[in-house]
C-alpha positions in Angstrom: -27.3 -4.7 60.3 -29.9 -7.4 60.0 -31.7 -5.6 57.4 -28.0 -5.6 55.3 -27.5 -8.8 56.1 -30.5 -10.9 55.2 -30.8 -9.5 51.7 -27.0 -9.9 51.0 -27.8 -14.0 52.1 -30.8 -14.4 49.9 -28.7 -12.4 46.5 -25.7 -14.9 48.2 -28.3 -18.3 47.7 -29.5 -16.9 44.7 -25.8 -16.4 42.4 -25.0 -19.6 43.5 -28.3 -21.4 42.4 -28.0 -19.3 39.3 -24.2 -19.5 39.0 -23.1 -23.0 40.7 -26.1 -25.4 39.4 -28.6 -23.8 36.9 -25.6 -22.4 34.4 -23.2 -25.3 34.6 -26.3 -27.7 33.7 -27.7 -25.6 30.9 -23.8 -25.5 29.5 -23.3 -29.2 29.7 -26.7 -30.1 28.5 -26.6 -28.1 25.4 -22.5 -29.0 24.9 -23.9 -32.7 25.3 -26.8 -32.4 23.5 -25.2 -30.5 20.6 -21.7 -31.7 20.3 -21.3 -34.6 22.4 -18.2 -36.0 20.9 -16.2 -32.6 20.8 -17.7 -31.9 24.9 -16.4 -35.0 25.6 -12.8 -34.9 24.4 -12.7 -35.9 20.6 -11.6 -39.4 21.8 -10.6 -41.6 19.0 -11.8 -45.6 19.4 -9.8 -48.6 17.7 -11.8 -52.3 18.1 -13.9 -50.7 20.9 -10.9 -49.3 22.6 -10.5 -45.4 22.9 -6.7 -45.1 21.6 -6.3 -41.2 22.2 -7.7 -38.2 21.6 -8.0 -36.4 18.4 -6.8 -33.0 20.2 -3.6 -34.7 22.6 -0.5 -35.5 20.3 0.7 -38.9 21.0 5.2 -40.3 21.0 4.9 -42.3 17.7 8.5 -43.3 17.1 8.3 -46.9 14.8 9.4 -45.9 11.3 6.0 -47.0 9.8 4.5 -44.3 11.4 4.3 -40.7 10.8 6.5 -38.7 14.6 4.9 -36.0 15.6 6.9 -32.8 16.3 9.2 -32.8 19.5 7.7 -32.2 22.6 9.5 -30.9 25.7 6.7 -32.5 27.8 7.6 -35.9 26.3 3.8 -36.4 25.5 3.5 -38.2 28.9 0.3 -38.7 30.3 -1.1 -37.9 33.3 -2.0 -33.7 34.6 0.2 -31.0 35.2 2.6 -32.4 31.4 1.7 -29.5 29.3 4.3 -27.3 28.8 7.2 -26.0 26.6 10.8 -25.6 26.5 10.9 -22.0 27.0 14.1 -21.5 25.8 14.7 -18.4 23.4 15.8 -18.9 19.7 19.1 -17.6 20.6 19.8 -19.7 23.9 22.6 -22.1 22.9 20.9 -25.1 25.0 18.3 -24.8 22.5 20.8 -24.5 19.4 23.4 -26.8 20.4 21.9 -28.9 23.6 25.0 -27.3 25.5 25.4 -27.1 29.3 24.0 -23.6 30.8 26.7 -22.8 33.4 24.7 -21.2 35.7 22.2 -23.6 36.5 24.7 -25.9 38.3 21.6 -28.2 39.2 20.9 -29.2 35.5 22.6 -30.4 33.1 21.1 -29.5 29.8 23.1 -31.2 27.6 21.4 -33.6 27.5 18.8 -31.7 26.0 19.0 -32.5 22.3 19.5 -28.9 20.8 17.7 -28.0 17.6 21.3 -28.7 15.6 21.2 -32.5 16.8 17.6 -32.8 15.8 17.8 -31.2 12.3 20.5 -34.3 12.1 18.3 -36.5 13.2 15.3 -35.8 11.1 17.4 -36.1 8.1 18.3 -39.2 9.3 15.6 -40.5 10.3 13.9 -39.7 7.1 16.5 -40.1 4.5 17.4 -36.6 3.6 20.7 -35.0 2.1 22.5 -32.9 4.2 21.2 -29.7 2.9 17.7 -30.8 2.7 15.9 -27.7 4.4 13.8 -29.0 7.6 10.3 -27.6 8.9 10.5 -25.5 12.0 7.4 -27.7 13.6 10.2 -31.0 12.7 12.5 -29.9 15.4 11.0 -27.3 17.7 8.2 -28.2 20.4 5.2 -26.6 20.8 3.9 -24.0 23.4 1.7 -26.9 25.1 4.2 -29.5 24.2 1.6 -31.6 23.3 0.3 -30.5 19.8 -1.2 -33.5 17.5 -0.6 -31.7 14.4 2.5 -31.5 12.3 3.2 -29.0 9.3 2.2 -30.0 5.6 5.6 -29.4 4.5 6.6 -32.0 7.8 4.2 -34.8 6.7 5.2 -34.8 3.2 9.2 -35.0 4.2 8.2 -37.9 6.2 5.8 -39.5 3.4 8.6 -41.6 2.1 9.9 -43.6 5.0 6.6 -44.5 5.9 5.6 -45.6 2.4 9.0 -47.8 2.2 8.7 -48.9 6.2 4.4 -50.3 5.2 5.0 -51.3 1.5 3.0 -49.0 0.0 3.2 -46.4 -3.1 4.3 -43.0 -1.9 1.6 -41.7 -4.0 -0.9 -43.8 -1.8 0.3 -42.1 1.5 0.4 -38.4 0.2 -3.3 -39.1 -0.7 -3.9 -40.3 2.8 -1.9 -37.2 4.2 -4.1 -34.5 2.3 -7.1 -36.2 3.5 -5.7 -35.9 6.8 -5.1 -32.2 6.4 -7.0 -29.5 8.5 -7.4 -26.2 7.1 -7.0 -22.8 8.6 -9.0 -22.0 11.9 -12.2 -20.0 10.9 -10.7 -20.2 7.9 -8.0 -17.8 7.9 -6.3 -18.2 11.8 -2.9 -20.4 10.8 -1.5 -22.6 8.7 -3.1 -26.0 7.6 -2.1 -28.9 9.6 -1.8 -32.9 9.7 -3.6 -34.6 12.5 -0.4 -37.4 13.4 -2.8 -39.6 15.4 -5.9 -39.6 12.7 -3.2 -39.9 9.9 -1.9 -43.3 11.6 -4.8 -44.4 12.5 -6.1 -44.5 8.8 -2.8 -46.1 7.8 -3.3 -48.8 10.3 -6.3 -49.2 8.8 -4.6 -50.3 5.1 -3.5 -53.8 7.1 
């Protein structure tokens, strides 16, 4: 037994030196070392003060801004506010924001289905009736808090916020392209606009 036991206790001291204090240092040394900045969150300062982070979408609703996509997580802060709808592309509270009778508990309609917020976005951004919207416009994310929005999104949107800062639309299609983010690894996904850097560099116009 004590000859079991006293090796098992010294492999025990040694994993956890190995695995609890030298690995977790050598990690955040080199992530620290190497790529501070991403290791520490991508945070995003403004006058000194961090305003976000360039990873954690953010509820920008004024007109003169760019609105990210819909998120069923409200973008509020705090833990445990990632998540998604997890509603089906056929479940009418989705489509329509109607009342699921079986969850007596809820009441979903006042969820804004995807049919109200197609309305809105056209709206919102000027649009004729048939004007077809981007998926990313009016459908949340897995997380719920994605910073990115589609090209396609971004350039729909262009207009009202040229008209709501007084500046050429040219000027703030320029500004969204350099705002664009290609593919991961170049080829995972679509390109995408960074909302938050995107307003930020508008801001910066004055």
């Amino acid at each position: 037994m004590r000859r079991q036991l006293l090796p098992a206790l010294g492999m025990l001291v040694v994993f956890t030196v190995i695995t609890g204090l030298a690995y977790p240092l050598v990690v955040t040394g080199v992530a620290q070392g190497i790529f501070a900045d991403k290791a520490n969150g991508s945070l995003l300062e403004e006058d000194g003060q961090v305003v976000g982070s360039a990873l954690i979408g953010q509820p920008f609703l004024a007109p003169e801004y760019f609105h990210p996509r819909p998120s069923a997580a409200g973008y509020a802060p705090g833990p445990g506010y990632s998540f998604g709808s997890n509603f089906g592309p056929t479940n009418e509270v989705f489509l329509l924001g109607e009342d699921d009778p079986e969850t007596t508990d809820v009441d979903e309609s006042e969820t804004n289905g995807v049919d109200d917020l197609v309305r809105a976005y056209r709206d919102t951004n000027g649009l004729d009736a048939g004007e077809p919207v981007p998926v990313d416009a009016v459908t949340s994310s897995g997380s719920g808090l994605d910073p990115h929005i589609s090209l396609a999104n971004a350039r729909l949107q262009a207009q009202r916020v040229a008209d709501n800062r007084g500046l050429d639309v040219d000027q703030v299609m320029e500004m969204v392209e350099e705002n664009t983010e290609g593919r991961g690894l170049g080829f995972l996904g679509e390109p995408g606009v960074n909302v938050l850097l995107l307003n930020l560099a508008l801001d910066e116009l004055g």
